[in-house]
Every structure is written in structure tokens, then in C-alpha cells.
C-alpha positions as CSV (number, residue, x, y, z in Angstrom):
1,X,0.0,0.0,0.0
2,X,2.8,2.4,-1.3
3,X,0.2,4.8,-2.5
4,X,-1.8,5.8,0.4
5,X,2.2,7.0,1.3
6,X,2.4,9.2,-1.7
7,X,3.1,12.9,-0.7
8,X,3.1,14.4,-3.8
9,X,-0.6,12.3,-5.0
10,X,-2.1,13.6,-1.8
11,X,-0.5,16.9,-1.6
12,X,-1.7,17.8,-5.3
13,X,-5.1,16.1,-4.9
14,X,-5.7,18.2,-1.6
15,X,-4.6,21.4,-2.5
16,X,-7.0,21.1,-5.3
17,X,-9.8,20.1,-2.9
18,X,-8.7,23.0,-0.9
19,X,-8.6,25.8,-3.9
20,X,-12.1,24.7,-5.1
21,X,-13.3,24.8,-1.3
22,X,-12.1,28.6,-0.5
23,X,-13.5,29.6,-3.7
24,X,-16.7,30.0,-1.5
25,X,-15.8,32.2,1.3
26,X,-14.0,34.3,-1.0
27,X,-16.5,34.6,-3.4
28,X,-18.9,35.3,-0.4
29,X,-16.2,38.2,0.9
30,X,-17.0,40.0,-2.2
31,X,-21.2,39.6,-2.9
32,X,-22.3,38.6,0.2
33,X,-24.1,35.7,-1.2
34,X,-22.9,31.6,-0.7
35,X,-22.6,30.1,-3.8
36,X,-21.7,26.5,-2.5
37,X,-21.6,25.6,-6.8
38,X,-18.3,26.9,-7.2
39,X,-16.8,23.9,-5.4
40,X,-17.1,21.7,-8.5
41,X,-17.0,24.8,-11.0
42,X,-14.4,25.6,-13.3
43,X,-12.4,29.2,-13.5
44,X,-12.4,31.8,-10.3
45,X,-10.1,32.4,-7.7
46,X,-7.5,30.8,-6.7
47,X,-7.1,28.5,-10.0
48,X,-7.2,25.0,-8.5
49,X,-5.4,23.6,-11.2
50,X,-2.5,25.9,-10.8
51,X,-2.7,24.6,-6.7
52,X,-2.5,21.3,-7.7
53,X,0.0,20.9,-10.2
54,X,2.6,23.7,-8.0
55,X,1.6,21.3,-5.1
56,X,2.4,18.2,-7.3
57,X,6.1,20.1,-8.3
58,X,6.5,21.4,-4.9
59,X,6.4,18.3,-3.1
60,X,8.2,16.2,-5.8
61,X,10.9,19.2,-5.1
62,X,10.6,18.7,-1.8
63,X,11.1,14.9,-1.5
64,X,13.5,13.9,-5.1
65,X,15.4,17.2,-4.8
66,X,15.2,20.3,-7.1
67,X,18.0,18.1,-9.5
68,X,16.3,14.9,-10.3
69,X,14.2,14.2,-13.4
70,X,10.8,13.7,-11.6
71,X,10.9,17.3,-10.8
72,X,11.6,18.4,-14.2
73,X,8.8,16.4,-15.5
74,X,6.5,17.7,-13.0
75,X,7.8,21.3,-13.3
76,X,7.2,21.6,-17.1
77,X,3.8,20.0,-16.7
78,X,2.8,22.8,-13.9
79,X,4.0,25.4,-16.6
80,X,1.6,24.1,-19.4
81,X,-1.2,23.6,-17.3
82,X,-0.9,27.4,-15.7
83,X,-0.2,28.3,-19.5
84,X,-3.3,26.6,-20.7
85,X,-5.4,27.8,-17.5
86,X,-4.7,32.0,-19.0
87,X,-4.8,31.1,-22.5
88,X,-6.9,28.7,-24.1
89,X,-9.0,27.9,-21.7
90,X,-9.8,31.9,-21.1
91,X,-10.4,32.9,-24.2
92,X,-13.1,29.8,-24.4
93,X,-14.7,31.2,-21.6
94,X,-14.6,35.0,-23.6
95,X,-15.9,33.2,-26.7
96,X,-18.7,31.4,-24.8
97,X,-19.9,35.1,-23.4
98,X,-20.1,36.2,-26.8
99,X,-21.7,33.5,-28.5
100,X,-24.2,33.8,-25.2
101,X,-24.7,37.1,-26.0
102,X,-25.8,36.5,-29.4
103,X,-28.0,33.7,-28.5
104,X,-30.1,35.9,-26.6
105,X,-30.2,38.6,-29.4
106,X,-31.4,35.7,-31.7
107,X,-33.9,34.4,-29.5
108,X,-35.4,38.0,-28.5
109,X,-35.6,38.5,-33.1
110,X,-36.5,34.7,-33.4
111,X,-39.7,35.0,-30.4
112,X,-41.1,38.6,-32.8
113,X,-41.4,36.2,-35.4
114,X,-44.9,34.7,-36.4
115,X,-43.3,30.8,-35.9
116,X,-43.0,31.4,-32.2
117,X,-46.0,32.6,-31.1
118,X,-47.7,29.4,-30.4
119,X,-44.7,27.9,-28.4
120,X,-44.5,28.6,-24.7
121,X,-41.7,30.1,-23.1
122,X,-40.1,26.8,-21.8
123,X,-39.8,25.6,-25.1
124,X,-38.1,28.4,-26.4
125,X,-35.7,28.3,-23.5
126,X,-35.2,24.6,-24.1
127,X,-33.9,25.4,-27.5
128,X,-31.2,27.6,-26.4
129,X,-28.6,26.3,-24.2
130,X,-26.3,28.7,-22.6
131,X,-22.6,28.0,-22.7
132,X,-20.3,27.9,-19.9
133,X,-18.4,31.1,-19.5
134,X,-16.2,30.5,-16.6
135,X,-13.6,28.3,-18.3
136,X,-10.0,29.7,-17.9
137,X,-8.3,32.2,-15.4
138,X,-6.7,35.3,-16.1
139,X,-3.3,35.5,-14.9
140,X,-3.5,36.6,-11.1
141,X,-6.2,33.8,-10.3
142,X,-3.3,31.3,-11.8
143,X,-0.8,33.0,-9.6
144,X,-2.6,32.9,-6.6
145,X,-3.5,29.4,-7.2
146,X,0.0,28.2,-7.8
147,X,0.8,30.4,-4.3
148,X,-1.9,28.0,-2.8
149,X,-0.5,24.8,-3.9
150,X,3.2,25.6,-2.8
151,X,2.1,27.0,0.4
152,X,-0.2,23.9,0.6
153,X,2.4,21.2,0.1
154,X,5.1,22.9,2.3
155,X,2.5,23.1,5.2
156,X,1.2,19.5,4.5
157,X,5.1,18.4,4.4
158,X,6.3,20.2,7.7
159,X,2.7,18.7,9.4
160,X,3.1,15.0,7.7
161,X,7.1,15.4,8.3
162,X,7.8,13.5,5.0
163,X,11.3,12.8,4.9
């Protein structure tokens, strides 16, 4: 049972469990309002991907040395993951807002026309799925999430006292 030992596997997998968890009280620091959804959503502050993957590196770091190979595997897989996270995955998220916003033009033209008048609302809703928006991260939210999963896997390693 090797793996229930693994620092690095728990480190990553908990400081992403942790990210997605304080997106809640952070998010409630600034509205005022719970939304308990953002646990399993994607985008927001901190990035959870970022924590995970700079908690991955960070404790691989921290237990094969900054030298060995494992580290340099993990370190250029944090850095396309947080690259991804601000790029392509953000400018889905801005494409998906647009497109959203032309959906709802369309439908407001498409319900004036003559076609539309005998269905109800909930069938013209049906029709017209919105697209996630909240995809990627812009940069500080990767930042602050790849904060989160260093600071996560040094604190998990000083409490666990992984040698």
C-alpha cells in the first residue's frame, strides 16, 4: 500500500480540494451571497489547477530534490497547465460570453417572429442552451492558485514530516 504513502498524489489532490473549497468564502467576501456551486466549477479564484499541479512540483521538489528528473517532468507540466489555464481555456470562456450574448439577441428576433408565437416560453428556452463562461483564469487567479499549492504542500510536508 505504497500509494496511500504518496506525498506528492495527496499533496496535489488536496490542495486542489482546498482551492475549489475557498473559492466559496472568497467569493462570499466580495457579494455577500454563498454560492456553494463553485466547489465543482471551473475558472475563479484561486485556480485549482495551478494549486494542484505547484503542489504536485512542490512536493516532488521537496522529496527527489530540485535536481532529479521527476521534478523536471512535473515542473514543465505545472508550466503548461498554468499556461493553458490563461490562455486557451480563457479565451473559451470569452468566446462562450459572446456567442451567449448572441443567442439571446437571436432568441429575443426569433420569439417577434410569427413561428414562435404558439410555443411557450419553456420551449423556447429549451432550444437555447447557454454556454459555460467560466472556463479559464486570467493571470492573477493562476498566480494565486499556484501560491496556494506551494504553500499547501510545504505546510502538509512540515505537518506529515515526510522525509
Amino acid at each position: 500500500m505504497e500509494f496511500l504513502h504518496n506525498f506528492p498524489f495527496w499533496a496535489a489532490i488536496t490542495a486542489i480540494f482546498f482551492a475549489q473549497f475557498i473559492k466559496v468564502p472568497l467569493q462570499f467576501m466580495l457579494t455577500k451571497k454563498v454560492d456553494w456551486s463553485l466547489i465543482t466549477s471551473t475558472g475563479g479564484m484561486p485556480s485549482s489547477h495551478s494549486a494542484g499541479v505547484t503542489a504536485l512540483t512542490t512536493s516532488v521538489a521537496l522529496d527527489e530534490g530540485l535536481g532529479s528528473t521527476l521534478f523536471a517532468v512535473s515542473a514543465i507540466f505545472a508550466i503548461i497547465v498554468m499556461f493553458d489555464a490563461t490562455g486557451v481555456r480563457r479565451q473559451a470562456g470569452e468566446q462562450a460570453a459572446v456567442l451567449n450574448r448572441l443567442s439571446l439577441d437571436f432568441q429575443k428576433m426569433i420569439s417577434d417572429l410569427h413561428d414562435w408565437q404558439g410555443k411557450t416560453q419553456k420551449e423556447k428556452q429549451i432550444e437555447f442552451k447557454k454556454l459555460k463562461e467560466l472556463l479559464g483564469h486570467k493571470p492573477v487567479e493562476v498566480f494565486f492558485g499556484g501560491l496556494t499549492g506551494i504553500v499547501w504542500a510545504m505546510i502538509l510536508h512540515k505537518l506529515l514530516i515526510v522525509v
